[in-house]
C-alpha positions in Angstrom: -18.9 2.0 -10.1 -17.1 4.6 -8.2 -13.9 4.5 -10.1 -16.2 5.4 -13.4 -16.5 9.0 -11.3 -12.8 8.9 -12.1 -12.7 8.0 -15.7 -16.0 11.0 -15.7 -13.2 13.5 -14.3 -10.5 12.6 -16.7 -12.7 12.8 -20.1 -13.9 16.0 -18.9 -10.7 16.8 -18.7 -9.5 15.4 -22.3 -12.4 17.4 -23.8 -12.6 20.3 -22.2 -8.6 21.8 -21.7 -7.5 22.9 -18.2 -6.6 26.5 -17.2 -6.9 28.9 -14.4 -10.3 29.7 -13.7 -11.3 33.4 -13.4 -8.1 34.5 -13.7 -7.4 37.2 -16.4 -9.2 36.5 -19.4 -12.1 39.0 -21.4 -12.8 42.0 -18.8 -14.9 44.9 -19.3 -13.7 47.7 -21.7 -14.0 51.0 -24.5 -17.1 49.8 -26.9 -15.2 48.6 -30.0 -15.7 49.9 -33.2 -18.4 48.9 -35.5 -16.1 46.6 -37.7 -15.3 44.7 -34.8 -17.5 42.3 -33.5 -19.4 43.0 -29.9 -18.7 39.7 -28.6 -15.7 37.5 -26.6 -15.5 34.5 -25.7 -13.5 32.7 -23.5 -13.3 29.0 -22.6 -11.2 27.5 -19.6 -10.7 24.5 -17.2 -8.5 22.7 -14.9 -7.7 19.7 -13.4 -6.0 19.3 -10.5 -4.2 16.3 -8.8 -2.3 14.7 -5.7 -1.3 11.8 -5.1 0.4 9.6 -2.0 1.5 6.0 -2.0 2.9 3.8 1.0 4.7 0.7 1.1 6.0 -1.0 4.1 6.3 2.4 5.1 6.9 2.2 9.3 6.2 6.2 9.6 2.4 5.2 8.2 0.7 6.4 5.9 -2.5 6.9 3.7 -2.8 6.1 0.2 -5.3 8.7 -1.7 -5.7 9.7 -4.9 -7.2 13.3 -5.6 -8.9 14.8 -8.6 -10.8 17.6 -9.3 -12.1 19.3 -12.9 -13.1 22.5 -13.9 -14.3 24.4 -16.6 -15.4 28.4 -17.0 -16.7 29.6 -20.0 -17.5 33.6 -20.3 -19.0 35.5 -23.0 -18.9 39.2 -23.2 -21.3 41.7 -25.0 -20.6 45.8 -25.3 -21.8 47.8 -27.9 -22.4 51.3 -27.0 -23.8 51.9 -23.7 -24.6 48.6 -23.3 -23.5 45.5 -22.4 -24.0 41.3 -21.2 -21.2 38.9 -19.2 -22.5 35.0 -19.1 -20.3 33.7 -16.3 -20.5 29.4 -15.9 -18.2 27.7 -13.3 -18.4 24.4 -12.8 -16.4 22.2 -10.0 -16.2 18.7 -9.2 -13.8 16.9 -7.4 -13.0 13.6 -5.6 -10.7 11.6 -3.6 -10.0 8.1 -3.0 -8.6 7.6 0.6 -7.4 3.8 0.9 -10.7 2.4 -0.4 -12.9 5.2 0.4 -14.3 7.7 -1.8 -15.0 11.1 -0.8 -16.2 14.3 -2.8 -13.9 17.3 -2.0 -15.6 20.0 -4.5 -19.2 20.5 -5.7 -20.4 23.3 -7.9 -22.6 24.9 -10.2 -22.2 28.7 -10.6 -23.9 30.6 -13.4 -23.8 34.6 -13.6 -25.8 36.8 -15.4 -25.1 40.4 -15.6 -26.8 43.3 -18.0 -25.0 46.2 -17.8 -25.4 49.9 -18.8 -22.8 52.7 -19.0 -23.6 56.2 -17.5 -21.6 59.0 -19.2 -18.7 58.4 -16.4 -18.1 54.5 -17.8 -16.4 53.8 -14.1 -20.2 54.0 -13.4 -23.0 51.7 -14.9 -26.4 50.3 -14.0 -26.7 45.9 -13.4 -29.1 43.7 -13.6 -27.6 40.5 -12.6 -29.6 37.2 -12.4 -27.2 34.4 -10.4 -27.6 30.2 -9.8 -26.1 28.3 -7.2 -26.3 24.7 -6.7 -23.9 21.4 -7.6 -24.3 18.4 -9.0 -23.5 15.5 -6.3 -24.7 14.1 -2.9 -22.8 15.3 -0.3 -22.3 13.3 3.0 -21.8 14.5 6.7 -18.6 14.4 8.3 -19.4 11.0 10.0 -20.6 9.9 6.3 -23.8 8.8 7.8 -26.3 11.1 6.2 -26.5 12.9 2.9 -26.7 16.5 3.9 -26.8 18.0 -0.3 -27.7 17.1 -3.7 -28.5 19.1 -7.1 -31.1 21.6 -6.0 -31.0 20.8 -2.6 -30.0 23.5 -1.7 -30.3 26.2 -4.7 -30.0 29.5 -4.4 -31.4 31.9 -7.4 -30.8 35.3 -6.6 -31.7 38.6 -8.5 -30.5 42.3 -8.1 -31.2 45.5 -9.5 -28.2 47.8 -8.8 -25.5 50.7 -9.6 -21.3 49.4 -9.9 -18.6 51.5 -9.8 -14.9 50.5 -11.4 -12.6 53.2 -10.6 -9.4 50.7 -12.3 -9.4 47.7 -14.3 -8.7 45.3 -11.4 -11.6 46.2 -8.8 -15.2 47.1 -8.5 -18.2 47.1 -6.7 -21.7 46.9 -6.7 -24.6 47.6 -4.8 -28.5 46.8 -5.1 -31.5 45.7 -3.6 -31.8 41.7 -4.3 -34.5 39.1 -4.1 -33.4 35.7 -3.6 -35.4 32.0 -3.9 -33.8 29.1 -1.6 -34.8 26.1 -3.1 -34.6 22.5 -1.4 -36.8 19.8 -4.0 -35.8 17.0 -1.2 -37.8 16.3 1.5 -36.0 13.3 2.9 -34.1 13.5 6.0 -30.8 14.7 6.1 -28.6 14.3 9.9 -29.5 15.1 13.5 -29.6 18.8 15.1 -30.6 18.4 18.8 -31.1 14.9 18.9 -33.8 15.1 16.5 -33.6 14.0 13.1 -34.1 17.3 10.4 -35.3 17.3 6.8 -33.7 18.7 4.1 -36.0 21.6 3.8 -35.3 22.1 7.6 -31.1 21.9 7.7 -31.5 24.7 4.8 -33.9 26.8 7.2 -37.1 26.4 5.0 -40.3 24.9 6.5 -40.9 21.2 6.2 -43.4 22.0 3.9 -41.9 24.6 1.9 -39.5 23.4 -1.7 -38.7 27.7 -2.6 -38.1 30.1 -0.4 -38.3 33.9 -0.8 -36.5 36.7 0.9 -36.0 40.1 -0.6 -32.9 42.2 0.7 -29.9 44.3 -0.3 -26.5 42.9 -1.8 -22.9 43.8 -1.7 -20.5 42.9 -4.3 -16.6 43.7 -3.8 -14.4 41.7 -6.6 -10.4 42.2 -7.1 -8.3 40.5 -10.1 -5.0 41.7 -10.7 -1.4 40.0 -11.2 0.4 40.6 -7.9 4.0 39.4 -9.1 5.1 38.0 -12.5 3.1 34.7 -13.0 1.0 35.6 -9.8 -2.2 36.3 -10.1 -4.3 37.0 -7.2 -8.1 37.0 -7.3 -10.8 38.1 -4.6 -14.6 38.6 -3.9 -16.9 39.2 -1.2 -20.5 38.9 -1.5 -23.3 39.5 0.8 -26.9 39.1 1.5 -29.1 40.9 3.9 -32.5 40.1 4.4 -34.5 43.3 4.8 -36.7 41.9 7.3 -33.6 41.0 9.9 -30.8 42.4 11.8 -27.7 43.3 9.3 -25.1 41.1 12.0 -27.3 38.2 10.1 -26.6 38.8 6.8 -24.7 35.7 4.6 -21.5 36.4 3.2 -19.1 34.6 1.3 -15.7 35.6 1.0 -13.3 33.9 -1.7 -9.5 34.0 -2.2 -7.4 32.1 -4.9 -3.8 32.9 -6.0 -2.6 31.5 -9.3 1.1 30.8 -10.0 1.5 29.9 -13.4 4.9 27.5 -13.8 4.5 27.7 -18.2 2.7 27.6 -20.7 0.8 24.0 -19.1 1.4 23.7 -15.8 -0.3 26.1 -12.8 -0.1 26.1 -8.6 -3.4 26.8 -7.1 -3.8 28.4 -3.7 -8.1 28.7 -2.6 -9.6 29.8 0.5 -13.1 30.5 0.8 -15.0 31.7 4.2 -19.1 31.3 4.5 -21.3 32.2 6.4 -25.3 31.7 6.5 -27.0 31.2 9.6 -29.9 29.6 8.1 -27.7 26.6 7.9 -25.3 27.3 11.1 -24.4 29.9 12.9 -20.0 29.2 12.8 -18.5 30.1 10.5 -17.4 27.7 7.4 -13.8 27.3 6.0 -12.4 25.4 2.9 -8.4 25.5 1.8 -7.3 24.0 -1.4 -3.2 23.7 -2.6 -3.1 22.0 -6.1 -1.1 21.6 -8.8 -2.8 21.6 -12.6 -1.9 21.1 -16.1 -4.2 23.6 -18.5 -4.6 24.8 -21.9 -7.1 27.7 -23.8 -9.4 26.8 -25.9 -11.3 30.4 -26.8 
């Protein structure tokens, strides 16, 4: 049953195409001309492998298989003053560790952003309207409890805002944000000072609450640009601050990936991403990813 997770990964892969995600691609630009059409589209994905084998090996030794798919597809709208980016990542990954599996990535990240140029085009008003989630249960580190699921937890999150693009390669926004936590499991899920916790409870919402609201501010810093030839380095940090506590509280996420493309096929993948939410701890969360991927472009 769990090796069908697998064979999942691997059509994905056969439909879809492979290809660095967020990296290059349809960017913001000059409103075309009327005989040209308003939209792009672009369609990516990746998969990603390692693998380690052992025989009689007296060093030791852990046989594991690793795969992980991906797929990004953004579609661009300008005409005039105005303009619409539809952002979809999605992520899943798994390992098989002797005869263990294990999911090592998990997500479901749509953007929505309306956009519309002041006179000064390095300046335009947002509306953006962004989901969070992924699709699989998630186990604690001693694989005892399941700590996530799809829509446990969710995060919707809505901002009204101003960006400014001075070059190509980096921009910033800025707004005021309302955002809905959303947790549709009430089942337990692990043990925080000796007692057991709901779901609801580990995602700091009441054990009777499924949505929580919080309205607040939101910071946007994002940098794409090729640092070498065939090296493309791509950055964000994001924050939240709820307007009703301390600013040293406010989430954050801050995510790094370098892309080294080897030809036309074949890609290295560097990712690091730090988190921080105190609703769900207060240290601070670390993931590292090195993989090597095979890709094609579809649109």
């Amino acid at each position: 049953m769990r090796f069908s997770r697998f064979l999942v990964l691997l059509t994905a892969f056969l439909f879809f195409g492979t290809a660095p995600l967020f990296a290059g691609g349809i960017k913001w630009g000059e409103a075309p001309p009327d005989s040209v059409s308003a939209w792009q589209l672009e369609f990516r994905g990746q998969l990603n492998g390692s693998q380690a084998s052992f025989r009689n090996w007296e060093q030791g030794g852990v046989n594991t298989v690793a795969l992980t798919a991906a797929t990004n597809f953004n579609a661009l709208y300008r005409r005039g003053s105005w303009g619409y980016n539809l952002d979809t990542r999605l992520v899943y990954g798994q390992a098989k560790v002797d005869d263990d599996f294990r999911k090592t990535d998990d997500e479901i990240a749509i953007r929505n952003t309306v956009r519309y140029f002041l006179d000064d085009e390095r300046w335009s008003v947002v509306a953006n309207v962004n989901f969070l989630s992924q699709f699989d249960k998630g186990l604690d580190r001693n694989r005892v409890f399941t700590v996530s699921k799809f829509m446990a937890p969710a995060y919707l999150t809505e901002t009204l805002g101003i960006s400014f693009k001075p070059v190509s390669y980096f921009s910033a926004d800025f707004g005021a944000s309302a955002r809905q936590t959303f947790v549709l499991d009430d089942g337990e899920a692990g043990i925080r000072d000796g007692e057991p916790i709901t779901f609801r409870e580990r995602y700091g919402l009441r054990p009777d609450q499924s949505v929580k609201n919080e309205l607040g501010f939101s910071f946007l810093l994002k940098f794409d640009k090729e640092i070498f030839e065939n090296v493309r380095y791509i950055s964000s940090i994001e924050t939240f601050s709820n307007a009703s506590q301390s600013p040293d509280r406010s989430d954050f996420t801050f995510n790094n990936e370098i892309v080294g493309r080897i030809n036309n096929y074949l890609n290295t993948t560097f990712r690091f991403t730090m988190l921080y939410n105190d609703d769900v701890s207060n240290k601070l969360q670390l993931r590292q990813t090195f993989s090597l991927g095979v890709s094609v472009r579809f649109i």
